[in-house]
ChimeraX commands (.cxc) that place a marker at each C-alpha (Angstrom):
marker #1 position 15.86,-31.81,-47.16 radius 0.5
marker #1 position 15.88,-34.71,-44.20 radius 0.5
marker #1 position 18.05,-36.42,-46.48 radius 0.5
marker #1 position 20.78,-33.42,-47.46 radius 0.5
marker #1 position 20.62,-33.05,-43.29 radius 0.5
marker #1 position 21.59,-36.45,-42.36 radius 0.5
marker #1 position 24.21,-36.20,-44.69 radius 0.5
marker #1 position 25.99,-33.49,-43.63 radius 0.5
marker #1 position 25.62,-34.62,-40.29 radius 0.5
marker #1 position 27.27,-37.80,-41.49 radius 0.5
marker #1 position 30.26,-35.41,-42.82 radius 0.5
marker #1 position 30.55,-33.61,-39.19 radius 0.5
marker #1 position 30.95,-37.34,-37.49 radius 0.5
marker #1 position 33.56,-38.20,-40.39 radius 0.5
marker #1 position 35.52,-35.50,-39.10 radius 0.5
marker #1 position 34.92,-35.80,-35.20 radius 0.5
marker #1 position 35.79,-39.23,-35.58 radius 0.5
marker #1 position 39.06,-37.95,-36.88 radius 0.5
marker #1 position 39.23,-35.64,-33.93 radius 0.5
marker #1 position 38.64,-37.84,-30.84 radius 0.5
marker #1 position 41.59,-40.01,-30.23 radius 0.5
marker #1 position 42.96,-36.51,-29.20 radius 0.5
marker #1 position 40.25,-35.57,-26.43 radius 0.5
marker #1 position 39.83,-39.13,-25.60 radius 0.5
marker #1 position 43.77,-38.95,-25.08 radius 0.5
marker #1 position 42.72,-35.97,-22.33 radius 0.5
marker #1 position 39.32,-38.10,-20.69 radius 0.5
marker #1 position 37.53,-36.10,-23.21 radius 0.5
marker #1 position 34.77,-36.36,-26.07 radius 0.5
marker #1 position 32.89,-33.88,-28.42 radius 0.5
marker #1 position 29.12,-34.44,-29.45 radius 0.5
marker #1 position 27.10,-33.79,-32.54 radius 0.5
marker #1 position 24.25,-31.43,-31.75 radius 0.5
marker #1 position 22.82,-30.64,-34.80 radius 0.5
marker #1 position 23.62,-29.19,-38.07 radius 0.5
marker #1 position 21.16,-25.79,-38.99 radius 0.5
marker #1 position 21.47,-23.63,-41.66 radius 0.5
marker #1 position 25.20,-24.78,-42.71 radius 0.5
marker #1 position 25.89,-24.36,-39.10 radius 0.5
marker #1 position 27.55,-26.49,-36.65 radius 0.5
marker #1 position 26.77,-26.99,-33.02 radius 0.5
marker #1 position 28.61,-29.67,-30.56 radius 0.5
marker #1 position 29.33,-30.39,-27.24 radius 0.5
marker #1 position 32.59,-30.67,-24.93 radius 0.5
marker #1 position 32.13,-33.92,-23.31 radius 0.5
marker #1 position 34.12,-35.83,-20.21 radius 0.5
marker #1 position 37.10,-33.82,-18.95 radius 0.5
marker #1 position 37.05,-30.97,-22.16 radius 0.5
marker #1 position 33.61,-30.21,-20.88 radius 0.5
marker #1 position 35.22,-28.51,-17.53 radius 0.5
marker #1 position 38.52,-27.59,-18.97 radius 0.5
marker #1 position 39.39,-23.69,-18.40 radius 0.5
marker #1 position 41.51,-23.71,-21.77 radius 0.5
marker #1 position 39.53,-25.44,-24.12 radius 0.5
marker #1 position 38.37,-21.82,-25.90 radius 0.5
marker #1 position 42.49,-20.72,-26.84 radius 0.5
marker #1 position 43.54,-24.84,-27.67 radius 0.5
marker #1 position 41.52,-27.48,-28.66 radius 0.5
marker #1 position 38.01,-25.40,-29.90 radius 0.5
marker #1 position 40.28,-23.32,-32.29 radius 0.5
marker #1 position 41.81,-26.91,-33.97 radius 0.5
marker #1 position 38.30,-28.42,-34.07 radius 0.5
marker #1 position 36.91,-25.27,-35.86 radius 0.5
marker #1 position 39.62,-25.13,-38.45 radius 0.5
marker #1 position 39.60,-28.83,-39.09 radius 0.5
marker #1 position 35.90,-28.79,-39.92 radius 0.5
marker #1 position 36.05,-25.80,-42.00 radius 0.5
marker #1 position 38.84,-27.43,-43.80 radius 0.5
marker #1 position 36.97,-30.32,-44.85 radius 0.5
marker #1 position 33.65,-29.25,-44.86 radius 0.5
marker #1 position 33.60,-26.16,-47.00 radius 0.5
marker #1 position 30.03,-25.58,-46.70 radius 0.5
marker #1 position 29.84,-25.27,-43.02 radius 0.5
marker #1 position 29.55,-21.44,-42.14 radius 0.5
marker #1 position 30.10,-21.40,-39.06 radius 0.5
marker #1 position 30.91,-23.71,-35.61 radius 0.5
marker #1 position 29.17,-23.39,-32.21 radius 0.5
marker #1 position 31.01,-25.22,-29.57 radius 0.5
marker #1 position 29.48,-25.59,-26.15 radius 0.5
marker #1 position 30.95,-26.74,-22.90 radius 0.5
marker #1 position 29.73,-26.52,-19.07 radius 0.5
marker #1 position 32.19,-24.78,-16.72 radius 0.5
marker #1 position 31.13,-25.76,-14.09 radius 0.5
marker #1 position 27.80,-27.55,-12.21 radius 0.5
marker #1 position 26.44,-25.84,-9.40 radius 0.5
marker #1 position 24.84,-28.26,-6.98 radius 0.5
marker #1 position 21.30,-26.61,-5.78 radius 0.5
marker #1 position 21.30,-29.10,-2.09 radius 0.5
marker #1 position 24.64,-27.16,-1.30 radius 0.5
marker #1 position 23.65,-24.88,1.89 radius 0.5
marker #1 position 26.68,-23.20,3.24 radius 0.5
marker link #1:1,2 radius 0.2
marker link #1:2,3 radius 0.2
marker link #1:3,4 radius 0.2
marker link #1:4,5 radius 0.2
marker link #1:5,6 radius 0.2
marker link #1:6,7 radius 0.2
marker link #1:7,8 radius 0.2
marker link #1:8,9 radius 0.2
marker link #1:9,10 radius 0.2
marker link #1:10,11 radius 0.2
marker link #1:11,12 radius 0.2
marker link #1:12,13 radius 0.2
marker link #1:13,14 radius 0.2
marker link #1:14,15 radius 0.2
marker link #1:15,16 radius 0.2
marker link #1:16,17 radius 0.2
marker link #1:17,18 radius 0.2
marker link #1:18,19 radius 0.2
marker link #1:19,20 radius 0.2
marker link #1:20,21 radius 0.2
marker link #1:21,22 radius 0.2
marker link #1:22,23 radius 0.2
marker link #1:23,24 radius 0.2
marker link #1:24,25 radius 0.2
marker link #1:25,26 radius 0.2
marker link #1:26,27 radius 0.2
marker link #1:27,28 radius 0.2
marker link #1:28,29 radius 0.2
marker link #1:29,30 radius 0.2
marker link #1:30,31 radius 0.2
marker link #1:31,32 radius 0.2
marker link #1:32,33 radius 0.2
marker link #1:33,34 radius 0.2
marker link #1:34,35 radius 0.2
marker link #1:35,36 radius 0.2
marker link #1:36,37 radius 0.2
marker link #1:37,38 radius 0.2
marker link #1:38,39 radius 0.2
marker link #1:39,40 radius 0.2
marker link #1:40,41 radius 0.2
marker link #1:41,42 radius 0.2
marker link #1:42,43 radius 0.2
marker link #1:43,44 radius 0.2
marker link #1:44,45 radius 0.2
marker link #1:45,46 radius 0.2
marker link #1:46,47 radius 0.2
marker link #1:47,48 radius 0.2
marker link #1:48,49 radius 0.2
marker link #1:49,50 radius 0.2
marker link #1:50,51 radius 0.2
marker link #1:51,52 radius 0.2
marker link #1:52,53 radius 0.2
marker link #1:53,54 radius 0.2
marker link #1:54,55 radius 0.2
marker link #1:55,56 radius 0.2
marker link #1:56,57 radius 0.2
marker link #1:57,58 radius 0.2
marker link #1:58,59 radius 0.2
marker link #1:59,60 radius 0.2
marker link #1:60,61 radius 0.2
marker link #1:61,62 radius 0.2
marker link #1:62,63 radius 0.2
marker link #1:63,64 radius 0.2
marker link #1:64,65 radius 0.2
marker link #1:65,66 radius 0.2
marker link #1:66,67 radius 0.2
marker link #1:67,68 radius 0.2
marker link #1:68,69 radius 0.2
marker link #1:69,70 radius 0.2
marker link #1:70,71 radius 0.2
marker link #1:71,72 radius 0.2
marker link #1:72,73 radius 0.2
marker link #1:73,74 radius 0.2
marker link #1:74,75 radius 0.2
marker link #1:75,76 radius 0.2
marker link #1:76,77 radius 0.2
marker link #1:77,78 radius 0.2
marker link #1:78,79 radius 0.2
marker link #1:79,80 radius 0.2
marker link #1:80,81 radius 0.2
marker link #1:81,82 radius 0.2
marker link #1:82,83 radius 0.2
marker link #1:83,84 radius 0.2
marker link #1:84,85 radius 0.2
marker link #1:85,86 radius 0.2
marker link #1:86,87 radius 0.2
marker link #1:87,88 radius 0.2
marker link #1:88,89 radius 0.2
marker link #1:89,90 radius 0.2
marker link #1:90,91 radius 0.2
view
């Protein structure tokens, strides 16, 4: 089971690695999570992180392309922060 894990997490970086040059091209990056179930879950990194378009552009290409050449990935979680709040702020 560890073994069938790590390789299909293997496949998901095959594919990010594909995927990259285009965010790095924006001061971006996407992260591996983890792979559950036949699921996918990754993280918006560098400038995609804060981006407020990221959900109608580059999260809908990074879905497809995955479920393109992964066929036995159900289904793709993509996570991003909007924004940090910073708790010593006292206005």
């Amino acid at each position: 089971m560890v073994e069938n894990l790590k390789t299909k997490e293997n496949e998901v970086e095959e594919v990010l690695e594909k995927i990259r040059p285009a965010l790095a091209a924006d001061h971006g990056d996407i992260r591996l999570v983890k792979v559950e179930n036949n699921d996918v879950y990754l993280e918006l990194l560098g400038e995609c992180s804060t981006c407020p378009v990221p959900d109608i552009t580059m999260k809908d290409v990074i879905i497809v392309m995955i479920k393109q050449m992964l066929p036995w990935v159900r289904t793709v979680y993509i996570g991003q922060k909007k924004f940090e709040l910073n708790p010593t702020f006292s206005g």
